[in-house]
BALOBA-1460 file (C-alpha; in Angstrom, 3 decimals):
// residues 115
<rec num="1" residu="x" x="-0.516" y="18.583" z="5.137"/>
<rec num="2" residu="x" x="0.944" y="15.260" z="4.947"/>
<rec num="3" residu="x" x="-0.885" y="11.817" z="5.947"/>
<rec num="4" residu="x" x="0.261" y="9.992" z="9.203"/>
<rec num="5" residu="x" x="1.737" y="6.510" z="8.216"/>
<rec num="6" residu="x" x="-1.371" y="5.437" z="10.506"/>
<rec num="7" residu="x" x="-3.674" y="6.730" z="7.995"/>
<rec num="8" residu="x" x="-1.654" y="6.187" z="5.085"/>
<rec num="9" residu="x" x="-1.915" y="2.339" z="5.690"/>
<rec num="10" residu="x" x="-5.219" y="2.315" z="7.170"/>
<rec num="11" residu="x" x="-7.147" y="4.034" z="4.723"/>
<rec num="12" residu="x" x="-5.751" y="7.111" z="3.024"/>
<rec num="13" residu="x" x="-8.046" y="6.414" z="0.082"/>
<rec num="14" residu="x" x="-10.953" y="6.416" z="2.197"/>
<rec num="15" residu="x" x="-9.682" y="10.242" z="3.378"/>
<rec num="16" residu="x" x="-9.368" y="10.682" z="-0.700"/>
<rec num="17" residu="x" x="-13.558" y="9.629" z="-0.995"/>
<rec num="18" residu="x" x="-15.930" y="10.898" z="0.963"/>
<rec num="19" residu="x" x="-19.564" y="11.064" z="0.666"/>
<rec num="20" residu="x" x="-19.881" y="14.412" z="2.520"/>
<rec num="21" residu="x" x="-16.686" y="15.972" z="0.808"/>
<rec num="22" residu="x" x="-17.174" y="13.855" z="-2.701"/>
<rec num="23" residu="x" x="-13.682" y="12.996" z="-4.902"/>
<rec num="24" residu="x" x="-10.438" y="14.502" z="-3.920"/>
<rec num="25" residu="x" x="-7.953" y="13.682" z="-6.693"/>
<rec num="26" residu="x" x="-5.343" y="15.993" z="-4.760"/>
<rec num="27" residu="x" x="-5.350" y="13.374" z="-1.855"/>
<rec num="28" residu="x" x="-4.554" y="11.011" z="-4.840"/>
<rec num="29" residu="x" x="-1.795" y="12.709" z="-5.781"/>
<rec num="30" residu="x" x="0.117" y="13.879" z="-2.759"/>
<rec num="31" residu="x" x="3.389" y="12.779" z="-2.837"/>
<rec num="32" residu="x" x="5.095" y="10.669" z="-0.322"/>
<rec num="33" residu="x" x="8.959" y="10.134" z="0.479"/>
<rec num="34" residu="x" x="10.964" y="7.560" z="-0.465"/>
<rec num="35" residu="x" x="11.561" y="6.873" z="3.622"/>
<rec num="36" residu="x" x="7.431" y="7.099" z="4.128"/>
<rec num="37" residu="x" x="6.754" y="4.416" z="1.565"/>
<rec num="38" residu="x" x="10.006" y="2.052" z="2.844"/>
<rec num="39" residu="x" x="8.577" y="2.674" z="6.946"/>
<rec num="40" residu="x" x="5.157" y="1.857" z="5.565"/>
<rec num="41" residu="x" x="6.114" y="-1.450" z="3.545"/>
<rec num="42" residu="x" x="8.340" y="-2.318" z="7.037"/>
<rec num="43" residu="x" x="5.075" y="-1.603" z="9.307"/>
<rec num="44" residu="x" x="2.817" y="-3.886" z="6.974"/>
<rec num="45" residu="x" x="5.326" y="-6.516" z="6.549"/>
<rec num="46" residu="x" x="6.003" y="-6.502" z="10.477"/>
<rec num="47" residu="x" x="2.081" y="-6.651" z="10.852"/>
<rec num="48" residu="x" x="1.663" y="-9.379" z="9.127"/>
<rec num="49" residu="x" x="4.440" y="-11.601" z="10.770"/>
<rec num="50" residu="x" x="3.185" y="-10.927" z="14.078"/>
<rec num="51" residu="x" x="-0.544" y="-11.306" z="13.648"/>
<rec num="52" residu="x" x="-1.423" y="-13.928" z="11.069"/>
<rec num="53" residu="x" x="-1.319" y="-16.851" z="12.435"/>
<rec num="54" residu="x" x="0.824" y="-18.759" z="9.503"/>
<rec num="55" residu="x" x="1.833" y="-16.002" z="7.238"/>
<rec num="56" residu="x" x="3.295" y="-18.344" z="4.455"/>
<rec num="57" residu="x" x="0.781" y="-21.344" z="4.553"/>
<rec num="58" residu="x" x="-0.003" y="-20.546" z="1.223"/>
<rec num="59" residu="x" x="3.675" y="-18.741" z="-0.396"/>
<rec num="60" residu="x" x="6.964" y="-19.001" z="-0.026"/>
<rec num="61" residu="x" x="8.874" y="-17.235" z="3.025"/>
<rec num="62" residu="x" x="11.822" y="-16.570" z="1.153"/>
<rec num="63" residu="x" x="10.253" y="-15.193" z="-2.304"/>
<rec num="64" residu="x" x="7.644" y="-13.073" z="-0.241"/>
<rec num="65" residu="x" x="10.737" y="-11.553" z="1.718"/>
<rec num="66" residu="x" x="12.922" y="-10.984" z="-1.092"/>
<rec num="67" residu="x" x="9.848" y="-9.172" z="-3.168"/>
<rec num="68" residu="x" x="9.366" y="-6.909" z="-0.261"/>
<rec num="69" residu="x" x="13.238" y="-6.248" z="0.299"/>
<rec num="70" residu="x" x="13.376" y="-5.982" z="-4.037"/>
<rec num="71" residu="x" x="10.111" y="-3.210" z="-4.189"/>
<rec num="72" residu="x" x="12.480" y="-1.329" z="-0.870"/>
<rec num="73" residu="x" x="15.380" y="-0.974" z="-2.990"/>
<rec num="74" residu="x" x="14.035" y="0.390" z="-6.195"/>
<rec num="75" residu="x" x="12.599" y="3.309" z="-4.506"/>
<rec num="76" residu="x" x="13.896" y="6.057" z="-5.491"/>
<rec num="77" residu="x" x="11.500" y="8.773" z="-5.836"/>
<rec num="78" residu="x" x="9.077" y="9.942" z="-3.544"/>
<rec num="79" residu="x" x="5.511" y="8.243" z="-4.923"/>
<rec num="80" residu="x" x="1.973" y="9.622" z="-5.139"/>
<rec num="81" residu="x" x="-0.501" y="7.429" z="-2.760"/>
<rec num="82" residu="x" x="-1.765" y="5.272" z="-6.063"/>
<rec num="83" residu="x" x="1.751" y="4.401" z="-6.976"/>
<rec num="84" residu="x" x="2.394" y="3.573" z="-3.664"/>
<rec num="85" residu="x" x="-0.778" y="1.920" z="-2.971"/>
<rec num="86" residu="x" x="-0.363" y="-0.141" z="-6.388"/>
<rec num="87" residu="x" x="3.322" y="-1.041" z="-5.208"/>
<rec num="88" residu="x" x="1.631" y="-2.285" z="-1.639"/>
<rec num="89" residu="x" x="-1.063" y="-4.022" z="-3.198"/>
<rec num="90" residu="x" x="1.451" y="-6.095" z="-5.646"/>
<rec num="91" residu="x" x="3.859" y="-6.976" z="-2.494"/>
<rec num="92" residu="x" x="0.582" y="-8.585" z="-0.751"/>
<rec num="93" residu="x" x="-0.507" y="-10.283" z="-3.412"/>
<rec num="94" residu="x" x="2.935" y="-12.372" z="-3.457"/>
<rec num="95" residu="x" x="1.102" y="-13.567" z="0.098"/>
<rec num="96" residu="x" x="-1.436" y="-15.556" z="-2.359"/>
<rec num="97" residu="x" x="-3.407" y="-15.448" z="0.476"/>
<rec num="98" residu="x" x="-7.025" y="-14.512" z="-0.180"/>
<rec num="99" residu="x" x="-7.797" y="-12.848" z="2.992"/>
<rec num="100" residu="x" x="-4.797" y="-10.376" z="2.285"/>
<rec num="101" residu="x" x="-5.068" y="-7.176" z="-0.032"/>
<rec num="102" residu="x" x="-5.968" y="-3.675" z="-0.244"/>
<rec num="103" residu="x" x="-8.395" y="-1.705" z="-2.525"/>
<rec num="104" residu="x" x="-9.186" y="1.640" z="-3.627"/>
<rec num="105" residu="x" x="-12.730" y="2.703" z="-3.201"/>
<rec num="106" residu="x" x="-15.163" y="3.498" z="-5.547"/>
<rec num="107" residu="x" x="-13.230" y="2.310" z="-8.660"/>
<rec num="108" residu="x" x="-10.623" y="5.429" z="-8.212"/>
<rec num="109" residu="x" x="-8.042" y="3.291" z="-8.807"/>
<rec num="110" residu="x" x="-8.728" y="2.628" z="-11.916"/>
<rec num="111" residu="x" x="-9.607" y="7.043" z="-12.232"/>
<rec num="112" residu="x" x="-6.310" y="7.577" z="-11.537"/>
<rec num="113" residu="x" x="-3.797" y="4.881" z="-12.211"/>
<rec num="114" residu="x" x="-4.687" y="3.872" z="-15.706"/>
<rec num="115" residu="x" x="-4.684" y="6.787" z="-17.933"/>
């Protein structure tokens, strides 16, 4: 059953690790579409103009927007949640705004992406 976009972005690892259910590396390793991983990169980048108060205080509007529209166009293959996650995680770090990033839980990043 696939994720909602809802849950993708707000915590699709967290549905991964559980403590009642323990480690699900399936969850890890669903795959999502090409269009799913676009819409989600859209919904976060849409987020983040229209809550932070100034989104580039600290990076450049221009380079941030081009990464994001860059990281759009090379996909083209559906992703597992780490790849996309990873992807995600590297487009908010172009923010170089401490108070923006995402993490995997419980080290399974590091399980699952580095083998």
């Amino acid at each position: 059953m696939p994720i909602k976009r809802h849950e993708f972005i707000s915590g699709a690892a967290s549905v991964a690790f559980s403590p009642k259910k323990g480690f699900d590396f399936g969850a890890y390793l669903r795959m999502y579409a090409v269009s799913d991983v676009r819409a989600d990169i859209d919904q976060i980048w849409q987020t983040f103009l229209t809550t932070a108060v100034d989104p580039f205080y600290t990076s450049n509007r221009l380079i941030v927007e081009a990464k994001f529209d860059a990281a759009k166009q090379q996909l083209t293959k559906p992703r597992t949640i780490c790849e996309a996650w990873l992807l995600i995680a590297q487009l908010l770090a172009s923010f170089n705004d401490a108070h923006v990033g995402m993490e995997f839980p419980d080290g399974a990043l590091v399980l699952l992406c580095h083998k």
